[in-house]
N, C-alpha and C positions, 0 to 999 in steps of 0.2 A: 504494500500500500504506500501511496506516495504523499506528499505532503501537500493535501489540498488547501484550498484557502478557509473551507471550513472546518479544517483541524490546525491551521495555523494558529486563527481567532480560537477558539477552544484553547488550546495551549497556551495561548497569551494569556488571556483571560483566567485560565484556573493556575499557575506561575504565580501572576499576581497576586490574586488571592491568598494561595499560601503563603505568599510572601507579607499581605499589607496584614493579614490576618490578627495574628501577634500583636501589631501596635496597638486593633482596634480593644483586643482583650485585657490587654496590657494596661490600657489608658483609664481604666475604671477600676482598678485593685489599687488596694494599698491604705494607705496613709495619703497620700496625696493624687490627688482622681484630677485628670484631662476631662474634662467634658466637651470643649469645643475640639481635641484631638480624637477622642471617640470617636463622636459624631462626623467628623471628617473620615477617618478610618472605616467607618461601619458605612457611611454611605458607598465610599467606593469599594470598600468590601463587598457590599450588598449590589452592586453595580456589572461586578466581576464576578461574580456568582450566578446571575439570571443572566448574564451573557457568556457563561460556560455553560450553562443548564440548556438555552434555547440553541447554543450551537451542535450541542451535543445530537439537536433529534436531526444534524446535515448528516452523523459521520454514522458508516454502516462497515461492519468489521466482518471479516468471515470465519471468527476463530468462536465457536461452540451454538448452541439453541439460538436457532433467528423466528421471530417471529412478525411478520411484516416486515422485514429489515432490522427490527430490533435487537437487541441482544438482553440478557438479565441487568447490565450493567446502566443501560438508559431508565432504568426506574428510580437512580437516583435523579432524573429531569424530576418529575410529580415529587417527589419528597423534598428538593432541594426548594422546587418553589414554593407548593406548600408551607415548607419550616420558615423561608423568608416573610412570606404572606403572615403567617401565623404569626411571626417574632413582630412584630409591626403590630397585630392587631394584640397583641397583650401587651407592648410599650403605651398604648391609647389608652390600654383600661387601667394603668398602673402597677400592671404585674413584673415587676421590675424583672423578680427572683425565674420566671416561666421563660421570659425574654431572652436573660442571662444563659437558663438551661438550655432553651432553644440553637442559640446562638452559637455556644461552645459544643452543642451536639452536630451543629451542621458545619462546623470548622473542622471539627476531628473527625466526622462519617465522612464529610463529600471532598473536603480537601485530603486531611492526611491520609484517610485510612483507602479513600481512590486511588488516593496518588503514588501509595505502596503498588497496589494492584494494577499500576500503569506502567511499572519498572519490570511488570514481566516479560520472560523473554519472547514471548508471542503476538507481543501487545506492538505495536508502531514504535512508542519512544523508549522503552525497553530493549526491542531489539536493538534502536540506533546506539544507544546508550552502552549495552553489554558489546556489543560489535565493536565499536569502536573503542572500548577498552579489552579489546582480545578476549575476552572473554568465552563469546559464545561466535 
């Protein structure tokens, strides 16, 4: 599989993510809380996450169960946005602590714990990845 423009954006997009992730978590702990930094973080957080999710239903893999082009792996599109939708509508009603859970569960399911399972070797950036450290 080659490196379409809809998995470019996708890879951009969930990169970032992981990457700005942290500050947004980072910026409300402590003793001393960012809240104009949060807010900054979580929006583009939140930004990079619904444009990983919606680019995710361009790319179609050939590696296990397809179902309309799908694979098991596109069900985190429904869950990722959903959790974003959700974390929004319980910051409105004051649920700070649901928000927070929300938040930290869609950082470590749809970033981290994807982005392990994108390092595989049958996966696109996996393979690139393992190849070009001789590996595989």
């Amino acid at each position: 599989m080659q490196l379409t423009p809809a998995i470019a954006i996708h890879l951009a997009a969930a990169v970032a993510a992981t990457a700005i992730g942290p500050l947004a978590l980072w910026a409300r702990k402590g003793r001393q809380q960012r809240p104009r930094l949060h807010r900054a973080a979580g929006y583009a957080w939140v930004t990079l996450m619904a444009t990983t999710a919606v680019s995710a239903l361009f790319i179609s893999g050939s590696v296990g169960p397809r179902l309309a082009g799908f694979g098991v792996i596109h069900l985190l599109v429904p869950v990722t946005l959903f959790g974003l939708v959700g974390s929004f509508i319980y910051l409105a009603r004051g649920n700070i602590s649901a928000h927070r859970k929300t938040m930290q569960g869609l950082y470590f399911g749809a970033c981290v714990t994807a982005g392990v399972f994108t390092l595989l070797p049958e996966r696109v950036l996996g393979h690139a990845l393992w190849s070009a450290l001789g590996v595989i």
